[in-house]
C-alpha positions in Angstrom: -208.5 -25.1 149.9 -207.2 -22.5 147.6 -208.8 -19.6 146.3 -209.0 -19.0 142.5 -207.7 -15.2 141.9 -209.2 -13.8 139.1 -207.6 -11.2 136.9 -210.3 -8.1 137.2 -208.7 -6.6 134.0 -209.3 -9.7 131.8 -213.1 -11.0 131.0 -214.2 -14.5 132.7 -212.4 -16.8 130.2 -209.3 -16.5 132.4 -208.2 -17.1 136.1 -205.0 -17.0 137.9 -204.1 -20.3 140.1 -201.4 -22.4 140.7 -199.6 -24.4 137.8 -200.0 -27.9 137.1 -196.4 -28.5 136.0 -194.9 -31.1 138.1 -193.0 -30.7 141.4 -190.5 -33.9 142.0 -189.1 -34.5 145.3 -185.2 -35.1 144.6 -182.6 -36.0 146.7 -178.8 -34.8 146.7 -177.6 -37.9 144.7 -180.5 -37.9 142.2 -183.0 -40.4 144.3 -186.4 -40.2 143.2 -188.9 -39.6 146.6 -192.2 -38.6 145.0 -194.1 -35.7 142.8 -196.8 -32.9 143.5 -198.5 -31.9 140.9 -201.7 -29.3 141.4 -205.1 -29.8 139.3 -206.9 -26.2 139.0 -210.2 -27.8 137.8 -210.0 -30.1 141.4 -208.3 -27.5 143.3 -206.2 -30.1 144.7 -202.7 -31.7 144.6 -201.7 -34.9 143.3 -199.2 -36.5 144.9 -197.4 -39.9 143.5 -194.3 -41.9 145.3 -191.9 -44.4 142.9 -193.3 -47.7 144.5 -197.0 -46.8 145.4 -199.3 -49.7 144.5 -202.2 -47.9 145.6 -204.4 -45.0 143.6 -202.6 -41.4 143.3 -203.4 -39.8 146.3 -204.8 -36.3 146.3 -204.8 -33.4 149.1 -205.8 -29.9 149.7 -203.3 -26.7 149.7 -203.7 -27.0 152.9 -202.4 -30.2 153.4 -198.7 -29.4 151.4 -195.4 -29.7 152.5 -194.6 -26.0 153.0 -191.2 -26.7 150.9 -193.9 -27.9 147.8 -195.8 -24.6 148.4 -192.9 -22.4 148.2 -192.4 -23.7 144.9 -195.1 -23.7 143.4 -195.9 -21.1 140.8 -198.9 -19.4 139.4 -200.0 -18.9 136.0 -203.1 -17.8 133.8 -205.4 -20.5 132.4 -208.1 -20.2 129.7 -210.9 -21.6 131.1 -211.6 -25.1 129.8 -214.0 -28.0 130.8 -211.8 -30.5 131.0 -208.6 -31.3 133.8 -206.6 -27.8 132.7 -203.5 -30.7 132.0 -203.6 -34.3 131.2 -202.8 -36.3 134.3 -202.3 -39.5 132.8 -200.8 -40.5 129.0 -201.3 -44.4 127.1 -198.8 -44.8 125.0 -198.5 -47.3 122.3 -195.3 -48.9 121.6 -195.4 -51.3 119.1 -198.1 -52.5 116.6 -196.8 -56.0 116.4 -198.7 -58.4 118.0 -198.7 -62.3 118.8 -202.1 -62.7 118.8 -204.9 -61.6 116.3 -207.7 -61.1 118.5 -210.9 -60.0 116.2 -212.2 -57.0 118.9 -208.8 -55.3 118.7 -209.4 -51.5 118.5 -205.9 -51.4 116.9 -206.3 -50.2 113.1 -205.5 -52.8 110.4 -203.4 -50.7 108.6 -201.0 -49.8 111.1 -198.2 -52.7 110.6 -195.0 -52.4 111.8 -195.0 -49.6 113.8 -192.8 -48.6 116.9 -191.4 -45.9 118.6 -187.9 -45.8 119.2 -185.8 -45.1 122.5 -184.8 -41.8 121.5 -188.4 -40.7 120.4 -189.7 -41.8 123.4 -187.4 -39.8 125.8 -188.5 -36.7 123.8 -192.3 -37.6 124.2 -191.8 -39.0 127.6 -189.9 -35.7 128.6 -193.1 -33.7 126.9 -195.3 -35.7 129.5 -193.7 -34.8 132.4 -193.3 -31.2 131.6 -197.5 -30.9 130.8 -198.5 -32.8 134.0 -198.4 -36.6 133.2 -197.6 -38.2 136.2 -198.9 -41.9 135.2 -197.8 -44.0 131.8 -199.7 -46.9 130.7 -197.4 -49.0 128.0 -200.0 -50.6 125.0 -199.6 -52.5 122.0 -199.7 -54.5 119.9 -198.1 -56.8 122.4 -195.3 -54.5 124.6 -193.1 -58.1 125.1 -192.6 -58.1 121.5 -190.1 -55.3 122.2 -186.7 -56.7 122.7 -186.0 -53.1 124.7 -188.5 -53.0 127.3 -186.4 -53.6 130.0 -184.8 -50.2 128.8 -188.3 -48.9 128.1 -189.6 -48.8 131.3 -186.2 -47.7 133.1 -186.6 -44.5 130.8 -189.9 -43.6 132.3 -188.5 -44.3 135.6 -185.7 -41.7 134.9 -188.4 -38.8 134.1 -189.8 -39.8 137.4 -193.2 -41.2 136.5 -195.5 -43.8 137.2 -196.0 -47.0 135.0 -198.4 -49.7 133.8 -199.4 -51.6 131.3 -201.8 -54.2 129.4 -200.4 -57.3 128.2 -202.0 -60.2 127.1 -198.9 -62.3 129.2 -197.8 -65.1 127.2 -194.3 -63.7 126.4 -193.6 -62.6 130.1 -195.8 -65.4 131.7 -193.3 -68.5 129.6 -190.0 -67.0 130.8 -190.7 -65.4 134.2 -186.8 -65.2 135.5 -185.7 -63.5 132.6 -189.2 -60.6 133.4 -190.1 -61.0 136.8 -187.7 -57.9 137.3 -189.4 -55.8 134.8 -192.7 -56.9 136.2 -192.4 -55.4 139.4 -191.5 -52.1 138.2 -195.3 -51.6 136.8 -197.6 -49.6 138.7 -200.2 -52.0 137.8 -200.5 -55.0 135.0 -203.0 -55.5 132.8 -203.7 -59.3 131.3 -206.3 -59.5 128.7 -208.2 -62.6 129.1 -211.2 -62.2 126.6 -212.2 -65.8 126.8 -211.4 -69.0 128.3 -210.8 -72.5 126.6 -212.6 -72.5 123.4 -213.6 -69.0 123.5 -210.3 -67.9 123.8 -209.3 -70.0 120.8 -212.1 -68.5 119.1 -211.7 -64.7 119.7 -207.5 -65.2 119.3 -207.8 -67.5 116.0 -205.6 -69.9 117.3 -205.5 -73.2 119.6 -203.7 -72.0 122.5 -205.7 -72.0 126.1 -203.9 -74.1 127.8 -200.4 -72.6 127.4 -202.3 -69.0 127.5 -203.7 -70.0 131.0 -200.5 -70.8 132.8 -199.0 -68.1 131.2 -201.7 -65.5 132.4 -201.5 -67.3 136.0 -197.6 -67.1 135.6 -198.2 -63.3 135.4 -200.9 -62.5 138.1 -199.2 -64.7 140.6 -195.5 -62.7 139.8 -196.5 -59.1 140.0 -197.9 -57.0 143.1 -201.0 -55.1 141.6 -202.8 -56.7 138.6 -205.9 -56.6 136.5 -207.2 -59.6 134.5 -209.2 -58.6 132.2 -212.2 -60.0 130.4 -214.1 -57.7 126.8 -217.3 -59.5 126.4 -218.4 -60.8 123.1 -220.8 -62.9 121.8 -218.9 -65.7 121.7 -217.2 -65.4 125.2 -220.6 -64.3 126.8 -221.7 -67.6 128.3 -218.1 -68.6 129.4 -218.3 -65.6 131.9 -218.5 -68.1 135.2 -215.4 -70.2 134.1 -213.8 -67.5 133.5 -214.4 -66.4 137.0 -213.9 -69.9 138.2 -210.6 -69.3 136.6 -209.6 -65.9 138.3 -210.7 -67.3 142.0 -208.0 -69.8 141.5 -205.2 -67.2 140.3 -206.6 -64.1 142.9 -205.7 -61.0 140.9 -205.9 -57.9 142.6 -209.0 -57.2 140.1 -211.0 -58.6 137.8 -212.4 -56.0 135.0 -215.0 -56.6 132.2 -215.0 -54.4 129.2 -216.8 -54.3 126.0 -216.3 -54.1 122.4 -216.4 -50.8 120.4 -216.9 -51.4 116.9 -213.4 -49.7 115.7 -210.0 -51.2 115.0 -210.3 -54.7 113.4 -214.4 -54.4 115.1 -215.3 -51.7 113.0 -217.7 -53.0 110.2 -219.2 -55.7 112.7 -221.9 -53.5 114.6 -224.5 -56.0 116.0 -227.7 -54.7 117.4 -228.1 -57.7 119.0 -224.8 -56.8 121.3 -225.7 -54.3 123.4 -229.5 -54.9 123.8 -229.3 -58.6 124.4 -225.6 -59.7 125.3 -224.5 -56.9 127.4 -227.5 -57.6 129.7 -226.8 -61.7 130.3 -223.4 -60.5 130.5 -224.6 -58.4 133.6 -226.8 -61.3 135.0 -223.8 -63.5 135.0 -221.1 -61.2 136.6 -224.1 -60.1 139.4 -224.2 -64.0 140.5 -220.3 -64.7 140.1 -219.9 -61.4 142.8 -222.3 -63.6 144.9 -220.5 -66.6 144.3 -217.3 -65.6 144.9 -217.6 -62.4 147.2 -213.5 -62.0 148.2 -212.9 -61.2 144.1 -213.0 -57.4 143.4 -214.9 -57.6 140.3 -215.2 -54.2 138.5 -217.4 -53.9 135.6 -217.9 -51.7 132.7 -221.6 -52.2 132.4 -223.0 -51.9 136.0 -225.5 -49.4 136.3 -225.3 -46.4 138.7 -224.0 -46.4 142.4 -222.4 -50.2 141.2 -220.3 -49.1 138.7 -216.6 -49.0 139.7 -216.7 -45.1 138.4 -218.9 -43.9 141.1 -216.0 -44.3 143.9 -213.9 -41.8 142.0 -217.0 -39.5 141.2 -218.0 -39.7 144.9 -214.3 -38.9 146.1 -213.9 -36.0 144.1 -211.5 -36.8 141.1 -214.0 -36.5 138.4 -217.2 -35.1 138.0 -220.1 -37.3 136.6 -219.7 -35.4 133.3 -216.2 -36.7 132.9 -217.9 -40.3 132.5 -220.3 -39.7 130.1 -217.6 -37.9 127.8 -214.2 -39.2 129.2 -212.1 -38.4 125.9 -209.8 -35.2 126.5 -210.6 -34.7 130.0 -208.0 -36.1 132.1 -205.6 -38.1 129.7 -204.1 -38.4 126.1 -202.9 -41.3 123.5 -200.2 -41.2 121.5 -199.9 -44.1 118.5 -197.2 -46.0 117.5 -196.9 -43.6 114.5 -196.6 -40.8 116.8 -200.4 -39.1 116.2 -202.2 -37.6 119.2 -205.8 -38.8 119.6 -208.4 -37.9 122.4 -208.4 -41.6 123.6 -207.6 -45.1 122.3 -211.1 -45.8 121.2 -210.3 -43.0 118.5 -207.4 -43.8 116.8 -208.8 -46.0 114.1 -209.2 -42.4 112.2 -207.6 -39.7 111.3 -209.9 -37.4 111.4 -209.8 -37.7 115.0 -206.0 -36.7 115.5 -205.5 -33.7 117.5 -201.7 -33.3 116.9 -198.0 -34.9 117.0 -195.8 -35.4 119.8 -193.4 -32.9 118.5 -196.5 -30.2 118.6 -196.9 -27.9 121.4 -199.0 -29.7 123.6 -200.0 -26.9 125.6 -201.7 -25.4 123.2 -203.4 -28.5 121.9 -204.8 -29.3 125.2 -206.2 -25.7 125.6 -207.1 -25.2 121.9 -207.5 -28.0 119.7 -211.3 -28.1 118.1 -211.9 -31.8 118.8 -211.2 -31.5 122.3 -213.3 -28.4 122.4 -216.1 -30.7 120.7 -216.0 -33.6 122.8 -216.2 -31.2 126.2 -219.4 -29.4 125.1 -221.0 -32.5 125.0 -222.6 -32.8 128.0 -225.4 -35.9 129.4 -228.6 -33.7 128.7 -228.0 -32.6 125.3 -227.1 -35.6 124.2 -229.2 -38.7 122.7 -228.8 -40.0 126.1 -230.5 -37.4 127.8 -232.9 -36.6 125.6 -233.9 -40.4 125.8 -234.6 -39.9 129.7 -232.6 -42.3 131.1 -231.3 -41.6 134.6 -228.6 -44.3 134.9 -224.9 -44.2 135.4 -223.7 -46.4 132.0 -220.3 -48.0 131.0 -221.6 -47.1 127.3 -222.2 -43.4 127.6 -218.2 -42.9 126.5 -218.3 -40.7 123.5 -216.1 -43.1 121.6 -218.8 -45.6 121.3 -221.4 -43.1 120.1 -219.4 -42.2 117.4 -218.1 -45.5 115.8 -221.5 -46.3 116.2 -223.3 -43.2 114.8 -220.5 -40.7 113.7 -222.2 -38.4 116.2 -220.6 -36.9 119.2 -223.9 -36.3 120.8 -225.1 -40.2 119.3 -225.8 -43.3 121.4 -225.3 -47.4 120.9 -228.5 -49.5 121.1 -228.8 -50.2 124.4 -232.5 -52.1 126.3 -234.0 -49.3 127.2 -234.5 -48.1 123.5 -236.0 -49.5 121.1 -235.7 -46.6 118.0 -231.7 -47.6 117.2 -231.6 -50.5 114.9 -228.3 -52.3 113.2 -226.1 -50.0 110.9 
């Protein structure tokens, strides 16, 4: 493992270790083998390859290549409590959508916007150079661009990884013309946040049948996928079709999510959601892992050594902290108007952007005073903690709090208090 050296002639807000900028491994001709890229807050390497379908793996000092070590540098960090460089970046291309799904987190007034080819090599180039090594491609709808083809070859050629979340009807009605594109992804994201008249419901238009051959067009035509499924009131109860539905397809995962009241969501706060739906909604998911135990079913609102963060807390990549307050610790968003924000959840406001992509970064990362916010607050002296609750929760994430109480340190409504009522 490697040793932090600490600079006797500075005070204890700085250390010496390696750098986090990424080391690519390059053939003669230009091919593309893999990356390295060190975390100090870890003390360990990342290490990505072009194809991989499986999680970034990660490895001691001790464990390099020799040839990595030699070249990797060292510089001085201010001491932070977050990852010391974001190792993942969302990035939303378009606004445009075909659907108009009522839980979007995407802000009404942002029509119409993109970012072009030219903007993105600049930002994409940025990533790279402040340790991104992953991509994840939002929307809007991503299909809607006629360039994605072009898109995704782009982040290919700055030697990073790349996903995204699509809710598959443009891909999944003309597979020839995208199965190429597909298969470049990292991992694919299909929203599903309903099924037959639920679907209608939440996407404001009669389309489930087309929508489900499309999404099965999709899962069935890339190698590492994600259907996904945001509960709502309205969808709650069609939870065991829907995973009726995904045991036919057999996606590589099946994810439930829940609404945060920002975006299109944001005046629509129900009590009632978290203390009464998000329960059944658990009940349900427990019996359809029972019913159908070969589906990997990963679920935002499982409760402590269940929840699919605790593999990534038990293996080292985060510490429990990083759950309860994910925003600026390990990854960044950049809008389709080219705004910085702490995470996706955020972007609704303003008052939450931490920057531009043309900005320095670095210094953001190290320096802005919303980061520095959302990393002081920690499980015990928050609302959370001070309720007593010992559980592991999908709805800890700071984002939540605050559209719900325009408090960092804030909670949602959940069953196990009874003080919060409807805003």
């Amino acid at each position: 493992m490697t040793k932090m050296l600490v600079d006797e002639n500075e005070d204890n807000e700085y250390f010496i270790d390696y750098s986090y900028k990424p080391i690519d491994v390059v053939s003669g001709d230009g091919q593309w083998f893999g990356t390295y890229r060190y975390e100090p807050f870890l003390k360990r390497w990342f290490y990505i390859e072009p194809n991989m379908k499986g999680n970034m793996e990660l490895v001691t000092t001790d464990d390099l290549p020799s040839e990595i070590l030699k070249l990797a540098s060292k510089i001085k960090y201010k001491k932070i409590n977050s990852y010391y460089a974001p190792i993942k970046m969302q990035i939303q291309l378009n606004t445009s959508c075909n659907f108009n799904c009522k839980m979007c987190y995407v802000s009404p007034e942002l029509k119409n916007k993109f970012l072009d080819l030219k903007q993105l090599d600049i930002i994409l180039a940025k990533a790279k150079e402040n340790g991104v090594l992953r991509i994840n491609l939002v929307g809007g709808e991503i299909f809607m661009r006629n360039d994605i083809v072009e898109i995704v070859s782009l982040i290919k050629k700055h030697h990073l990884l790349v996903s995204c979340i699509t809710n598959g009807m443009i891909p999944g009605i003309n597979i020839p013309k995208y199965k190429k594109v597909l298969n470049e992804f990292y991992m694919v994201q299909v929203s599903c946040n309903g099924i037959e008249d639920s679907f209608n419901i939440e996407h404001n238009i009669k389309i489930w049948p087309k929508a489900k051959q499309c999404i099965s067009n999709v899962i069935k035509n890339t190698q590492k996928n994600i259907l996904s499924f945001v509960i709502s009131e309205d969808n709650v109860d069609d939870i065991p079709n829907f995973l009726e539905f995904a045991n036919k397809i057999k996606p590589t995962f099946v994810k439930f999510g829940t609404i945060c009241w920002s975006g299109k969501s944001k005046d629509k706060k129900q009590t009632n959601y978290y203390k009464h739906i998000i329960p059944l909604a658990r009940t349900y998911i427990n019996e359809g892992r029972k019913k159908f135990p070969n589906l990997k079913i990963q679920s935002q609102i499982d409760i402590g050594e269940d929840t699919p963060l605790w593999e990534e807390y038990i293996n080292g990549y985060r510490p429990l902290e990083f759950y309860f307050s994910p925003e600026g610790r390990d990854d960044l968003y950049l809008s389709a108007s080219g705004k910085l924000f702490p995470f996706p959840l955020m972007s609704d406001n303003d008052k939450f952007c931490i920057g531009n992509y043309n900005d320095d970064w670095e210094y953001i990362w190290s320096n802005n005073k919303i980061l520095s916010e959302l990393r002081n607050v920690t499980f015990a002296n928050s609302k959370c903690g001070k309720l007593g609750c010992t559980r592991v929760c999908g709805l800890w994430n700071r984002s939540y709090a605050i559209s719900w109480t325009n408090d960092f340190y804030g909670k949602v409504p959940c069953e196990v208090d009874d003080t919060i009522e409807n805003n």
